[in-house]
C-alpha positions in Angstrom: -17.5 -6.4 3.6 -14.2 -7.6 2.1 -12.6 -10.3 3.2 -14.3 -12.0 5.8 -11.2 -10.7 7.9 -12.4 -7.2 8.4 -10.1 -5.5 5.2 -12.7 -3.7 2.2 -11.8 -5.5 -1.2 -11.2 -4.2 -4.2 -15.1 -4.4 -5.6 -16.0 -2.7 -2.1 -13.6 -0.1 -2.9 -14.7 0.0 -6.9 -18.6 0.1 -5.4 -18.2 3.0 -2.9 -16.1 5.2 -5.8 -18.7 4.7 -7.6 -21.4 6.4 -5.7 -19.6 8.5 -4.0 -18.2 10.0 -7.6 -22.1 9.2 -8.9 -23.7 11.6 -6.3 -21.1 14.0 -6.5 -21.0 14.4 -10.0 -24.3 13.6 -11.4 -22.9 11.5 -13.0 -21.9 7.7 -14.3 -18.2 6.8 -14.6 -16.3 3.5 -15.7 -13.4 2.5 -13.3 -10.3 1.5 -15.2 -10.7 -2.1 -16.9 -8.1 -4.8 -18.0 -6.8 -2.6 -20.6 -5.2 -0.3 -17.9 -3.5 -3.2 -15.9 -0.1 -1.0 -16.2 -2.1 1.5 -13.5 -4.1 -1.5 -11.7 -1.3 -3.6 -11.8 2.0 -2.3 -12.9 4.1 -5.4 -13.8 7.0 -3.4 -11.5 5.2 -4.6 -8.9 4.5 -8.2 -10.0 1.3 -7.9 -11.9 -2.1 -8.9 -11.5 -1.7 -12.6 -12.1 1.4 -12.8 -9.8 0.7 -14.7 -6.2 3.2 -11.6 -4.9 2.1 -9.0 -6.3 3.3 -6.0 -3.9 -0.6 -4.9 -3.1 -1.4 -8.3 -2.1 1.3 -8.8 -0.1 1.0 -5.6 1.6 -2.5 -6.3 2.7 -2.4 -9.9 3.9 0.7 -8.9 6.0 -1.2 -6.0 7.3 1.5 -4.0 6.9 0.1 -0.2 7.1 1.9 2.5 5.3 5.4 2.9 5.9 6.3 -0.7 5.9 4.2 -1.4 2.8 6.2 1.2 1.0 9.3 -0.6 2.3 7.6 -3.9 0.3 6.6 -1.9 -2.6 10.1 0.0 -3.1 11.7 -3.6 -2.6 9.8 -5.5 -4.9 9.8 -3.1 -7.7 13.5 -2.3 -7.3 15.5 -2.4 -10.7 12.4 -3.2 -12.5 10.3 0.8 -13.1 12.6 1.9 -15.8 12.2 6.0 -14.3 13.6 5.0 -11.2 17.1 3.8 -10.6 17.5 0.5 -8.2 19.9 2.5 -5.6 16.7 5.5 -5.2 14.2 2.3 -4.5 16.7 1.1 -1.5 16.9 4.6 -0.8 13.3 5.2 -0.5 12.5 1.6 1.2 15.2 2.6 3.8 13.8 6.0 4.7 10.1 4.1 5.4 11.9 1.8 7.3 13.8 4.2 9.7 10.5 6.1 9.6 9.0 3.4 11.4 11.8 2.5 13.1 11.8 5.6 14.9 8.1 5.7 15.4 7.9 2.5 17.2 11.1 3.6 19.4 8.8 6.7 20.1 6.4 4.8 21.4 7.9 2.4 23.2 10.1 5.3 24.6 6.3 7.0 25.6 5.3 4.3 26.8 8.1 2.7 29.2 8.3 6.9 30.5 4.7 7.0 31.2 4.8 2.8 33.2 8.1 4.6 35.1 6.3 7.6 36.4 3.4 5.9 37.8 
């Protein structure tokens, strides 16, 4: 599976799609190919042959949703020409005080729950 480090890949991923989408539709289907790199790998977010391209970044750092859409709003900043560089702060900012506030949350549970005992 994957990695070797417990993450699926992308042919894992690309191999259950497939017949999951088989058996469900009866069907056979072509994933998208090199031609459709500006979905698989918008150049916004480094593109495929980039060491830092945001996806890849995203899962070796492990970083689960809201701070991977911090990285991703970051690193395409300025660069997706239908969104402006301030909304991309904007929208890295709110994930960030998302998780900001989740962690506090918890730590708040937590530190309420080691009190009471």
């Amino acid at each position: 599976m994957g990695h070797g480090n417990g993450t699926i890949g992308e042919q894992d991923v690309e191999n259950a799609l497939r017949v999951s989408l088989a058996q469900t539709a009866g069907t056979s289907f072509k994933l998208l190919s090199a031609p459709d790199a500006h979905i698989n790998h918008p150049a916004y977010y480094g593109g495929k042959d980039a060491t830092y391209e945001a996806i890849k970044v995203i899962e070796a750092w492990d970083l689960g949703f809201c701070l991977g859409n911090c990285v991703k709003y970051i690193a395409r900043a300025g660069k997706k020409d239908s969104a402006p560089l301030l909304d991309d702060l904007k929208k890295a900012r709110w994930y960030l005080d998302r998780e900001i506030m989740r962690i506090d949350d918890r730590t708040s549970a937590d530190t309420t729950s080691s009190t009471s005992a």
